[in-house]
C-alpha distance (Angstrom), angle and dihedral (degrees) to the residues before:
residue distance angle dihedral
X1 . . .
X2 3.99 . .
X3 3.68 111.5 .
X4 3.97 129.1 -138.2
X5 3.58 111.9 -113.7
X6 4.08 92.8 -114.5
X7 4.05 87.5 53.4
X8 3.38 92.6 47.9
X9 3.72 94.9 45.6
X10 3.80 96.2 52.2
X11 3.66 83.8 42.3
X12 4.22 90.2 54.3
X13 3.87 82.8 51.1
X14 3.69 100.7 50.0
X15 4.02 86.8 52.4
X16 3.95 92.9 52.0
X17 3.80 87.9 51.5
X18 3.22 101.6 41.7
X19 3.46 88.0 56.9
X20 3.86 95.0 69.8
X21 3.29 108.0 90.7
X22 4.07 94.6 -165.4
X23 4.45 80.8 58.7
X24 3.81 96.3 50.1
X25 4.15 87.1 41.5
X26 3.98 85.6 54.2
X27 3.74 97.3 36.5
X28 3.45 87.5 59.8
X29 3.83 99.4 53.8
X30 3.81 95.5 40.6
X31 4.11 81.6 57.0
X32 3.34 89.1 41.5
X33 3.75 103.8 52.1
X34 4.05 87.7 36.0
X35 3.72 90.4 61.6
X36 3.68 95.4 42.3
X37 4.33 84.1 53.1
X38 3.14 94.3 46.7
X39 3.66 96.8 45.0
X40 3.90 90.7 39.6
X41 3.66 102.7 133.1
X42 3.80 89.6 61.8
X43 3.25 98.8 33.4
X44 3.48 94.0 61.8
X45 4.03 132.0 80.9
X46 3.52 96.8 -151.0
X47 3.71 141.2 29.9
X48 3.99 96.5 -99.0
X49 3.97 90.8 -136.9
X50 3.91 91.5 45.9
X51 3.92 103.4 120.4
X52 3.85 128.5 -157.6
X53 3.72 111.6 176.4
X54 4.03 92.4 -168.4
X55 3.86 92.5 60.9
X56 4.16 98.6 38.6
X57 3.92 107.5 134.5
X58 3.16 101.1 23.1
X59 3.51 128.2 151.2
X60 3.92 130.8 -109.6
X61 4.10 101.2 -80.2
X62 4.10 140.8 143.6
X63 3.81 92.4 -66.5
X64 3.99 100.0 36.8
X65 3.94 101.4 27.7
X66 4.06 89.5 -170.7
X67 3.95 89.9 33.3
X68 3.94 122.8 -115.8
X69 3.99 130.2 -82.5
X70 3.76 130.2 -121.7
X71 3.99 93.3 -73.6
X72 3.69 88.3 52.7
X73 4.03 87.4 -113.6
X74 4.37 113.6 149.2
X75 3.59 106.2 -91.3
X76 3.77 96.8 -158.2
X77 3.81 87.1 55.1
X78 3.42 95.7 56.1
X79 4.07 99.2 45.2
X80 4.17 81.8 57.2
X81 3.50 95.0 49.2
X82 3.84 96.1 33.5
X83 3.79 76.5 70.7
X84 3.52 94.1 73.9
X85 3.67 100.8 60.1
X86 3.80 92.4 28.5
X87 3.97 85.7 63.4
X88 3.62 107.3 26.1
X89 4.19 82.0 58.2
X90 3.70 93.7 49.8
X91 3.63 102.9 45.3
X92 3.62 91.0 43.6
X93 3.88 94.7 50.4
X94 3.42 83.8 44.9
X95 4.11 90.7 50.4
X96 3.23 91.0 52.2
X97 3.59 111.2 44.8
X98 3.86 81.3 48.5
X99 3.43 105.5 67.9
X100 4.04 90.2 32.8
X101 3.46 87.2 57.3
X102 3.31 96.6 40.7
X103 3.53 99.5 47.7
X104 4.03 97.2 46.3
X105 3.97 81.1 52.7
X106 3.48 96.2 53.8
X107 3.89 95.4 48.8
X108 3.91 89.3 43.1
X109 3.49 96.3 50.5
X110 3.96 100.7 34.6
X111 3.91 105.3 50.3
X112 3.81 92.6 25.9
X113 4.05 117.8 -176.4
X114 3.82 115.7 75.2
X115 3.39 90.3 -12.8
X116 3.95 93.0 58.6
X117 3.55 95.7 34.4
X118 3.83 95.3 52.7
X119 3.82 97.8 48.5
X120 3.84 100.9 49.4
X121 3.42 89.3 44.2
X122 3.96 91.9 65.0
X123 4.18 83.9 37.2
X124 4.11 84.5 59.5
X125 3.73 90.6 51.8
X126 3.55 95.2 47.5
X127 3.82 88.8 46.5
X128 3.93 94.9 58.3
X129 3.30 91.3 73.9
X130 3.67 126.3 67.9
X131 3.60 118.3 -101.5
X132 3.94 95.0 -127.1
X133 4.22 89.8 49.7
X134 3.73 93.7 39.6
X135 3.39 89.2 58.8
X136 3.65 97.9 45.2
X137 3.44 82.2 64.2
X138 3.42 102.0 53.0
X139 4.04 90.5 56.7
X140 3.87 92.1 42.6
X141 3.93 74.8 55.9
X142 3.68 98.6 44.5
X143 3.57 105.5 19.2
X144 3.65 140.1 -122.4
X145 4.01 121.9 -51.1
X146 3.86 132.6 92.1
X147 3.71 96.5 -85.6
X148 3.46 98.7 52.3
X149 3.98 87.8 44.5
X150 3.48 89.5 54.7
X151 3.97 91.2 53.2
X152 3.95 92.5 42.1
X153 4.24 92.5 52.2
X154 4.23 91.7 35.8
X155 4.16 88.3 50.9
X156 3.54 93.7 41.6
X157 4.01 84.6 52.1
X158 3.54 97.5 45.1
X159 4.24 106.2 80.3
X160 4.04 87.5 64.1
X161 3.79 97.0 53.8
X162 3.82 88.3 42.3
X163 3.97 95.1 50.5
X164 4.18 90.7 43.9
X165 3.31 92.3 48.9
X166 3.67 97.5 41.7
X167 3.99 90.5 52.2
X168 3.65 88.6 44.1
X169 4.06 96.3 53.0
X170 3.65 87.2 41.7
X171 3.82 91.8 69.9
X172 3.92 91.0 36.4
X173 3.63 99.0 53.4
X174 3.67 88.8 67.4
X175 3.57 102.8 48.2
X176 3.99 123.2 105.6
X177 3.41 108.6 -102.1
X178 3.76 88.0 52.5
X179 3.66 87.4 58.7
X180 3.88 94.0 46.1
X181 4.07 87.2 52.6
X182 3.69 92.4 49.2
X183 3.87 83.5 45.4
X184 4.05 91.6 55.0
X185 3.78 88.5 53.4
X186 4.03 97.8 -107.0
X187 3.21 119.4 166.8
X188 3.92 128.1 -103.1
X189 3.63 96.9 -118.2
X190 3.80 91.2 46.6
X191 4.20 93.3 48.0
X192 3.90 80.6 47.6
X193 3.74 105.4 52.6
X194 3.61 99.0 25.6
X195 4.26 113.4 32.7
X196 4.17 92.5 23.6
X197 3.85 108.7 30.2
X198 3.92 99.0 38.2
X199 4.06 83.3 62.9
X200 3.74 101.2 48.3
X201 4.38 82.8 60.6
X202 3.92 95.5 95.7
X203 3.71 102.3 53.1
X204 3.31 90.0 25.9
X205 4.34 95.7 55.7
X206 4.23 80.2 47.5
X207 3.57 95.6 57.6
X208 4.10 95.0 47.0
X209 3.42 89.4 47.2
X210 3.90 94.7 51.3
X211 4.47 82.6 49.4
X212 3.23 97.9 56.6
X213 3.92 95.9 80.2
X214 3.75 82.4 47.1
X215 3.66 89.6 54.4
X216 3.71 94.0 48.8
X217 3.73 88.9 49.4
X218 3.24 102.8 46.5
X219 3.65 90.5 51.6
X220 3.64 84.7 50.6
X221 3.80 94.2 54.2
X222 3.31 97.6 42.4
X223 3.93 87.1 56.4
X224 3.49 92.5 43.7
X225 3.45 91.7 62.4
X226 3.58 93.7 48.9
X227 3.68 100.5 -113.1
X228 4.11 99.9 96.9
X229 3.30 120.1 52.4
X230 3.99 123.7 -9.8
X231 3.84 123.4 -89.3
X232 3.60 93.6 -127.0
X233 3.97 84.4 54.7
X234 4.07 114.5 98.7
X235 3.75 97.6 -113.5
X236 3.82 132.0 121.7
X237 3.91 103.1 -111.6
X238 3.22 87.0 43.2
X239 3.52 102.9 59.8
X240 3.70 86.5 49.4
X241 3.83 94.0 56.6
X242 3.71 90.9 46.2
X243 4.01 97.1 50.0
X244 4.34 90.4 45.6
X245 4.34 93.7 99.3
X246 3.96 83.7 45.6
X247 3.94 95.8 48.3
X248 4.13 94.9 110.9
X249 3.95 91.1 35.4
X250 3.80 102.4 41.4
X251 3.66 108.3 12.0
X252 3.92 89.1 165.6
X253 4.02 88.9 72.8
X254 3.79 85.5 73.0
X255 3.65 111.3 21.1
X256 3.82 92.8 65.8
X257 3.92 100.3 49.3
X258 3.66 84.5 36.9
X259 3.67 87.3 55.4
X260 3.81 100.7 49.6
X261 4.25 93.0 46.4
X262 4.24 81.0 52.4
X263 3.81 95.8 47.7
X264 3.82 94.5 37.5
X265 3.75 97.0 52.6
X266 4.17 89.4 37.5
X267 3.97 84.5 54.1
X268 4.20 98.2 49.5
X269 4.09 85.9 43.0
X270 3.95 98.5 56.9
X271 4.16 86.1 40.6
X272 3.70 83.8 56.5
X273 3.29 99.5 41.1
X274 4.01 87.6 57.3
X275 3.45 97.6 46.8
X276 3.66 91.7 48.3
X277 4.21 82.0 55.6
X278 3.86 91.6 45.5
X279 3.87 94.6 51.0
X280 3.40 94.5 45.8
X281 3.54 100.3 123.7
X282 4.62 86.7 -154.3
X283 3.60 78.2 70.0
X284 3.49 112.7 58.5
X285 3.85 89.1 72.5
């Protein structure tokens, strides 16, 4: 059977990253440790806010296979579902910085002028600040909780998309079959979304891939520091906060959380890295 040229092309690309072996090895784990989130409660061995004072601190064992914290609460159990919030706050900062970013790009870069010169101007301020510190300010600003973490990471995310996008639509705009549209009386929004946007996807699916470990830690950080989510709260950087007076004592409080933010973000950079090598348009020679 004779494929169309778009199947065969995302079938081309699927072969070129399947290829890497570092991309299958952190496919796997990112499906992996999104099943075992999303599948937490059963996952689990214990409830992860269970507490049993007479067995805090202890050490991985038959009944506590990654030990137990300073509340006595299943350590295991929470890594799995620390998961949950770990991911659900990256992929939604990520989400929404995205299409923020995105969007302001698009504008910028489409109508140009004013318009353009107004918008990246606020998308330089925002970029002279660091993305972990400008969104420490946005929660000192907002205040603590996952929605307003979410909002701190995603606007702290949002002047890359906006300036790769905007350089991207910049050399678009000018291209033929933009004029030809424009020609055929189609409307702005349409030649936006449909001849400019659909053709900023493949570097633009790269880069979010590549954020999402800085989502993760960022979220992470931001915990850490006590100003994201909650150290009681089942979520990676938190657990790491939490376990820092018991490093010498009960090292395995923060090793294991520490362990899953390191593989996790490891994983989603080697994925990007081979889908940045399968889009490559030098490639498909």
């Amino acid at each position: 059977m004779t494929l169309s040229p778009r199947m065969q092309l995302i079938l081309d690309t699927w072969r070129r990253f399947v290829a890497n072996r570092g991309a299958v090895v952190g496919l796997s784990f990112i499906a992996l440790i999104t099943c075992a989130a999303i599948f937490a409660p059963w996952v689990s061995t214990h409830n992860p806010g269970s507490q049993d004072i007479m067995r805090s601190l202890e050490g991985p064992g038959p009944d506590h296979i990654l030990g137990t914290d300073e509340l006595g609460r299943d350590v295991f159990s929470r890594v799995v579902h620390g998961g949950r919030l770990s991911l659900a706050v990256g992929l939604s900062a990520l989400s929404f910085g995205a299409v923020l970013g995105v969007s302001l790009g698009l504008v910028a870069g489409f109508y140009g002028g004013m318009v353009e010169n107004l918008i990246m101007r606020v998308v330089d301020l925002l970029m002279a600040f660091p993305g972990v510190l400008l969104a420490i300010l946005v929660v000192a600003m907002l205040g603590s909780g996952m929605v307003n973490l979410v909002i701190a990471i995603g606007i702290s995310m949002t002047p890359r998309f906006a300036r790769l996008t905007h350089g991207t639509v910049l050399t678009l705009r000018e291209q033929e079959y933009v004029e030809a549209a424009r020609a055929l009386g189609v409307g702005n929004l349409r030649i936006m979304v449909r001849h400019i946007l659909m053709n900023t996807l493949s570097p633009l699916i790269v880069y979010a891939t590549l954020s999402i470990p800085t989502a993760i830690l960022q979220a992470a950080a931001l915990s850490f520091l006590g100003i994201g989510l909650q150290a009681g709260d089942a979520e990676w950087g938190a657990m790491v906060s939490s376990a820092r007076p018991y490093l010498r004592s009960a090292p395995h409080m923060a090793l294991f959380p520490g362990f899953a933010i390191f593989l996790t973000t490891l994983s989603f950079n080697f994925v990007g890295d081979a889908l940045r090598d399968a889009l490559d348009p030098k490639l498909k020679v």
